[in-house]
C-alpha positions as a Python dict, from the first residue, in 0.01 Angstrom:
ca = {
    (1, 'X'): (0, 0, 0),
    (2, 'X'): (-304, -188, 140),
    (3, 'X'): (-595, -323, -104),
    (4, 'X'): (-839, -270, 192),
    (5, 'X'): (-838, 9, 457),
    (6, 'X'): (-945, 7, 787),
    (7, 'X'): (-1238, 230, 730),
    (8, 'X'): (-1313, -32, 423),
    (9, 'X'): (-1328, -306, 723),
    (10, 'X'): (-1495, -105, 912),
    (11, 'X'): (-1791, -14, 673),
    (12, 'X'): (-1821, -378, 567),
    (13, 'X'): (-1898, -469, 873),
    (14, 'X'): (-2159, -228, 950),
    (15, 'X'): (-2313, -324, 632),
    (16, 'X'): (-2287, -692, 803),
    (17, 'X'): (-2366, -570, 1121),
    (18, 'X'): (-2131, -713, 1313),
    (19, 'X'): (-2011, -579, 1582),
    (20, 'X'): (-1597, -531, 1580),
    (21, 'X'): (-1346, -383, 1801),
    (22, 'X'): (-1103, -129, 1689),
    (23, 'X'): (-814, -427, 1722),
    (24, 'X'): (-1041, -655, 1523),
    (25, 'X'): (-1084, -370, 1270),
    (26, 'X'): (-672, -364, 1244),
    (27, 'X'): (-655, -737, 1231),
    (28, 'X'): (-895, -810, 961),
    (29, 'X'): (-784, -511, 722),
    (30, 'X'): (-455, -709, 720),
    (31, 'X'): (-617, -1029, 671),
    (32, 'X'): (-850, -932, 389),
    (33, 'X'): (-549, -748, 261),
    (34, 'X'): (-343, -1085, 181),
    (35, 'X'): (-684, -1245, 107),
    (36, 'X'): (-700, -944, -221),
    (37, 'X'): (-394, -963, -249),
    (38, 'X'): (-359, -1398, -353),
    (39, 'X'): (-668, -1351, -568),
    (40, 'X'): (-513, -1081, -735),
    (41, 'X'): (-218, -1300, -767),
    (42, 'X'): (-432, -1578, -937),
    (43, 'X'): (-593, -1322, -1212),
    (44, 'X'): (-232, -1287, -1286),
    (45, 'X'): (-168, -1608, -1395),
    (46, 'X'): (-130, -1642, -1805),
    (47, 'X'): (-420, -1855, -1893),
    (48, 'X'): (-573, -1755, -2247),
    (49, 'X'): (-463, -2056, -2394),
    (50, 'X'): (-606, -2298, -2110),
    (51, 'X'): (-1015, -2350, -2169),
    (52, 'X'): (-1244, -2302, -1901),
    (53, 'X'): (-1350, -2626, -1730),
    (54, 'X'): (-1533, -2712, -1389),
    (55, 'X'): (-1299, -3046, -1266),
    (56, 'X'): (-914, -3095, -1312),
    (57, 'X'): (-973, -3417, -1400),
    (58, 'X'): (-1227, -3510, -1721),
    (59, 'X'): (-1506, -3676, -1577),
    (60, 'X'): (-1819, -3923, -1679),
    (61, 'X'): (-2160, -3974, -1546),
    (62, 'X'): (-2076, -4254, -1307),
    (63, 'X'): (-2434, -4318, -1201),
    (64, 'X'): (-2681, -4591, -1343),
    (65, 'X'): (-2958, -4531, -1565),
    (66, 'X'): (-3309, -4457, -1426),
    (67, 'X'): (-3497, -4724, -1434),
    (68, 'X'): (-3890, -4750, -1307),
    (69, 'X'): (-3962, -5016, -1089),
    (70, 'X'): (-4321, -5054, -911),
    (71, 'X'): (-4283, -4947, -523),
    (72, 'X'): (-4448, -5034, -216),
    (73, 'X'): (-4874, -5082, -203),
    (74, 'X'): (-4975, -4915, 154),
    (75, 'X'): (-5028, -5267, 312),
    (76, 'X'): (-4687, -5364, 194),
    (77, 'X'): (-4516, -5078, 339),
    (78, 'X'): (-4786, -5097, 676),
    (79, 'X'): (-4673, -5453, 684),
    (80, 'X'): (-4388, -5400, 944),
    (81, 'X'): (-4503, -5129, 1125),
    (82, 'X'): (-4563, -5213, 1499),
    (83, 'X'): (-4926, -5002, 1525),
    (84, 'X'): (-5048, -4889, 1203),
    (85, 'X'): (-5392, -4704, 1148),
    (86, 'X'): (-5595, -4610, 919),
    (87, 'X'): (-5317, -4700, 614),
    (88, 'X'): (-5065, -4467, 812),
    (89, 'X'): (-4804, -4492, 1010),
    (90, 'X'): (-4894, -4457, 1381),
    (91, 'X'): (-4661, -4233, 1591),
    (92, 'X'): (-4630, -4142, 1980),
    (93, 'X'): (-4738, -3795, 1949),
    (94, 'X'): (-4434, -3558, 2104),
    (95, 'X'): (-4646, -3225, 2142),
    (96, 'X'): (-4875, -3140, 2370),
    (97, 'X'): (-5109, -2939, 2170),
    (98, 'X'): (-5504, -3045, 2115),
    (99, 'X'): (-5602, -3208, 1746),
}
C-alpha cells in the first residue's frame, strides 16, 4: 500500500502551486512514497539507549578567543584609495538617476 496517493501529490502541489502533469503526479507519488517510506525506516531504528547529539564526532570550539584590537582611523583606511572625498570612498557612479 502507498504512504502517499496521487490525489495527496496532487493537493500538495496545489497548495505549492506548482503546476504538474498527470505523469508527473504518478511519478512523484512513487517518489515521495520511498522518500516516507526510508524515514519511516529510520524511526524504526532501536535508539533509546543512544543520547541525542548534533555531530557524530565530539567536537571543540576550534576558533581563537576574541580579542579587541584598535582598527583603521578614516585617513588610514582613505590612505590607499585612488580618489577619496570628503573621508569616503569615491566611486564611479553606475546609475543614471539624479542626486
Amino acid at each position: 500500500m502507498a504512504a502517499i496517493s496521487r490525489e495527496e501529490v496532487a493537493h500538495l502541489a496545489r497548495l505549492s502551486r506548482l503546476a504538474v502533469t498527470d505523469e508527473e503526479l504518478d511519478r512523484f507519488a512513487g517518489q515521495l512514497d520511498v522518500i516516507l517510506q526510508s524515514v519511516a525506516r529510520v524511526g524504526e531504528v532501536a535508539a533509546d539507549d543512544i543520547p541525542p547529539t548534533s555531530h557524530s564526532v565530539p567536537l571543540t570550539n576550534v576558533l581563537r578567543e576574541d580579542v579587541v584590537v584598535p582598527g583603521l582611523g578614516p585617513d588610514e583606511a582613505l590612505s590607499g584609495a585612488p580618489d577619496p572625498a570628503e573621508q569616503r570612498f569615491r566611486v564611479p557612479r553606475i546609475l543614471e538617476e539624479e542626486a
